[in-house]
Wavefront OBJ file of the C-alpha trace (Angstrom):
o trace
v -95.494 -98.970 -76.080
v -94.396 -95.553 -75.581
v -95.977 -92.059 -76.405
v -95.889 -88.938 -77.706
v -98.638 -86.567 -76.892
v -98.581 -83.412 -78.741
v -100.973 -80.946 -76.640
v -101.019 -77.286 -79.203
v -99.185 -78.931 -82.440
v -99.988 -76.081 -84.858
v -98.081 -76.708 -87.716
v -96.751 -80.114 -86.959
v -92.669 -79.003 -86.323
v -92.861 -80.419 -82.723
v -94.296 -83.929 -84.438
v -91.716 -83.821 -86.965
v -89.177 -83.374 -83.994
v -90.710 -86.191 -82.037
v -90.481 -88.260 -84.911
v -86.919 -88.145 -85.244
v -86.172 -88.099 -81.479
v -88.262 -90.852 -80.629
v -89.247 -93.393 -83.635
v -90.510 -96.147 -82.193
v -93.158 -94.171 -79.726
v -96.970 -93.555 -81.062
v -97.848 -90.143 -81.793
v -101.094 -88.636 -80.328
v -101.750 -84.766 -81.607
v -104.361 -82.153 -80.437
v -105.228 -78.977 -82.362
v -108.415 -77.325 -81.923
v -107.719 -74.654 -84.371
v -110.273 -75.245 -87.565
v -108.095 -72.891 -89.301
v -105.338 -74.964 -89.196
v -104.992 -77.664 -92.212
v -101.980 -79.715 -91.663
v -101.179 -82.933 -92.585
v -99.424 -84.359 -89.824
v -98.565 -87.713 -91.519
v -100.910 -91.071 -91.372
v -98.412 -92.386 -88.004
v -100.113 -89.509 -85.647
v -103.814 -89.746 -83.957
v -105.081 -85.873 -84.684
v -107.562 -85.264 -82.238
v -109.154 -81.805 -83.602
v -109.723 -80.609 -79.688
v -108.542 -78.231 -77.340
v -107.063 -80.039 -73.650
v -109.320 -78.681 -70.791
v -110.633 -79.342 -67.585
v -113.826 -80.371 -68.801
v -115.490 -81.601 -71.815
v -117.169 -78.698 -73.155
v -117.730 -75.829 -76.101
v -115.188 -73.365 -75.703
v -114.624 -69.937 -77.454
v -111.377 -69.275 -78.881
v -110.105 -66.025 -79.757
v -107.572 -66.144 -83.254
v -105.186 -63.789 -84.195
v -107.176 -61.033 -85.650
v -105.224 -60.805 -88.881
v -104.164 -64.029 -89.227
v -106.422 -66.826 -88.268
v -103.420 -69.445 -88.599
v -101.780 -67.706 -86.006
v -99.730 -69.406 -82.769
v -101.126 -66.900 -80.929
v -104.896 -68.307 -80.550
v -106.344 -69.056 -76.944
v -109.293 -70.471 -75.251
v -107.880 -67.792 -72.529
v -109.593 -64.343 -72.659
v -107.211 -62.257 -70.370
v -104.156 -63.308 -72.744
v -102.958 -60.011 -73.540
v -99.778 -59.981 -76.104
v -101.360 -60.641 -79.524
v -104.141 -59.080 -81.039
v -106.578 -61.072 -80.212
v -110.399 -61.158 -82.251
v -111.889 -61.305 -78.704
v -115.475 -59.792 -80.299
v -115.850 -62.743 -82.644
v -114.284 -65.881 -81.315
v -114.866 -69.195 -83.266
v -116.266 -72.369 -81.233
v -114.279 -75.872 -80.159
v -114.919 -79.110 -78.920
v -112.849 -79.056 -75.517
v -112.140 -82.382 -73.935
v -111.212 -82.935 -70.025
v -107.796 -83.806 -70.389
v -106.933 -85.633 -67.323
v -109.963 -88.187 -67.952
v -109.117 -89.094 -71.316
v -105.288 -89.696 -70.604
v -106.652 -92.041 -67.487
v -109.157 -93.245 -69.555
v -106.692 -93.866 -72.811
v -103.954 -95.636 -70.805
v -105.585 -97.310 -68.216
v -108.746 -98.739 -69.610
v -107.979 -98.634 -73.250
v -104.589 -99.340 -73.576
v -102.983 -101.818 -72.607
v -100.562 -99.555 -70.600
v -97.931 -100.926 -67.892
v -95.789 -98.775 -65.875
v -92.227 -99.308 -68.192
v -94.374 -97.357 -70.796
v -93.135 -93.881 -71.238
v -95.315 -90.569 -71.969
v -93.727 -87.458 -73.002
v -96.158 -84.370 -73.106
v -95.160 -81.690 -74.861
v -97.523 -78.261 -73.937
v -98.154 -74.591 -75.341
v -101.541 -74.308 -74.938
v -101.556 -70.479 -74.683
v -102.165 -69.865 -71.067
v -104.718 -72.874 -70.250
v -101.728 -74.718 -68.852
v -102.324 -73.759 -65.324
v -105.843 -75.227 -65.100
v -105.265 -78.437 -67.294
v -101.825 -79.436 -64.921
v -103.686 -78.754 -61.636
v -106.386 -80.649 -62.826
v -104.527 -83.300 -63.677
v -102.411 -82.883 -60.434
v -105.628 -83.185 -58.615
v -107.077 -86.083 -60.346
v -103.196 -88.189 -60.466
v -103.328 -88.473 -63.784
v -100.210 -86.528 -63.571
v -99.162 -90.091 -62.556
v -98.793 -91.457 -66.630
v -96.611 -88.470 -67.869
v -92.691 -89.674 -67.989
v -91.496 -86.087 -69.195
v -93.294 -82.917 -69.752
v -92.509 -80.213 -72.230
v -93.950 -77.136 -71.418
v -94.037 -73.178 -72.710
v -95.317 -71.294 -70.172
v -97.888 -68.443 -70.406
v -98.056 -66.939 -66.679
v -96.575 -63.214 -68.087
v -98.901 -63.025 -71.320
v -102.151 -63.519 -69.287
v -101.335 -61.881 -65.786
v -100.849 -65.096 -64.516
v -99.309 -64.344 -61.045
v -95.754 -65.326 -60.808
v -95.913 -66.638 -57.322
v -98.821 -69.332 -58.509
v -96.571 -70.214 -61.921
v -93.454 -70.907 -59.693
v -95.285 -72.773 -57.085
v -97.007 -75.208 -59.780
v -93.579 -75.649 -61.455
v -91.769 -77.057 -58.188
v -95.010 -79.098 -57.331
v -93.904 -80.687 -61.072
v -90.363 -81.160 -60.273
v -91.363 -83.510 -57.816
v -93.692 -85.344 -60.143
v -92.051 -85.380 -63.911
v -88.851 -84.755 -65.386
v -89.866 -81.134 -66.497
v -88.325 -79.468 -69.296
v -88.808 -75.835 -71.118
v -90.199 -75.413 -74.332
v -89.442 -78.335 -76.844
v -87.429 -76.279 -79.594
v -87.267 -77.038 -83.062
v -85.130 -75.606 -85.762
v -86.410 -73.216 -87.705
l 1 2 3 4 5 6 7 8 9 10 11 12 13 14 15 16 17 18 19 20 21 22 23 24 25 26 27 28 29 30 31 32 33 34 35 36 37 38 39 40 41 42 43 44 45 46 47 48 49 50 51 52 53 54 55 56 57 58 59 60 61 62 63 64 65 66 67 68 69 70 71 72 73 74 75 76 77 78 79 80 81 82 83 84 85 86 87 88 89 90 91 92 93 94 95 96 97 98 99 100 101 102 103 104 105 106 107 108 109 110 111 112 113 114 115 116 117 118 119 120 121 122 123 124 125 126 127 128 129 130 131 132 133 134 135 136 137 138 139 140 141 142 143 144 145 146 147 148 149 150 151 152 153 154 155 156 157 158 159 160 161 162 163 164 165 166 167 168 169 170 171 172 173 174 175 176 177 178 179 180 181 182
């Protein structure tokens, strides 16, 4: 079996790319955002929960006009939107890198010709959720990753971002931002 994990789906026009690209893989979607009312069609596993380094309660800080908004972030210092940093709403945060070793090796029956794409625009928490899965090899499961990066819209020094991204070379097949069509 091979998978699609959606990691930041918003609106769903990354799954409906995935779905077309690759047909026959399972589709696994998180989206913490309790704003956001989607219907990402019966086929995909919604989990309602923001990727993390631990399993937690997190604050997230929305858009401050609009609530629906690409721009929310369990990241305070991300700086480019107008943020609602005063009254952020509360999520369920999982720790990532256990429940992908814990979803493919204990509870699926997962070999090593299964492929994982993991497509990520988690608004800045990508550098702690890849080291930590770096750190914990559950780095190890994902084929491909798909990432937008967030190092210049949270002060995220450059140095760090370009030192994690050739530390992924050498572990994934690393690609940019999946683009869709508008």
């Amino acid at each position: 079996m091979n998978y699609f994990i959606d990691c930041g789906a918003f609106r769903g026009s990354t799954i409906r790319k995935a779905r077309s690209l690759f047909p026959d893989y399972k589709i696994i979607a998180f989206e913490p955002n309790p704003y956001m009312k989607c219907d990402y069609g019966e086929d995909v596993t919604v989990l309602r929960k923001a990727v993390w380094i631990e399993d937690c309660t997190l604050p997230m800080y929305l858009h401050k006009d609009k609530p629906v908004s690409s721009s929310s972030t369990i990241i305070k210092a991300k700086d480019r939107h107008p943020l609602n940093k005063k009254n952020p709403v509360y999520i369920e945060a999982i720790k990532f890198s256990r429940w992908l070793l814990w979803e493919f090796k204990a509870m699926v029956n997962w070999c090593p010709d299964d492929i994982i794409i993991l497509k990520m625009d988690i608004e800045g928490a990508e550098y702690e959720v890849l080291n930590n899965l770096i750190d914990g090899h559950a780095i190890d499961y994902i084929n491909e990753l798909y990432i937008e990066w967030h190092w210049s819209k949270m002060g995220y020094p450059y140095e760090k971002h370009k030192k994690l991204k050739e530390k992924l070379k050498n572990l994934v097949k690393l690609h940019g931002e999946f683009k869709v069509d508008s």
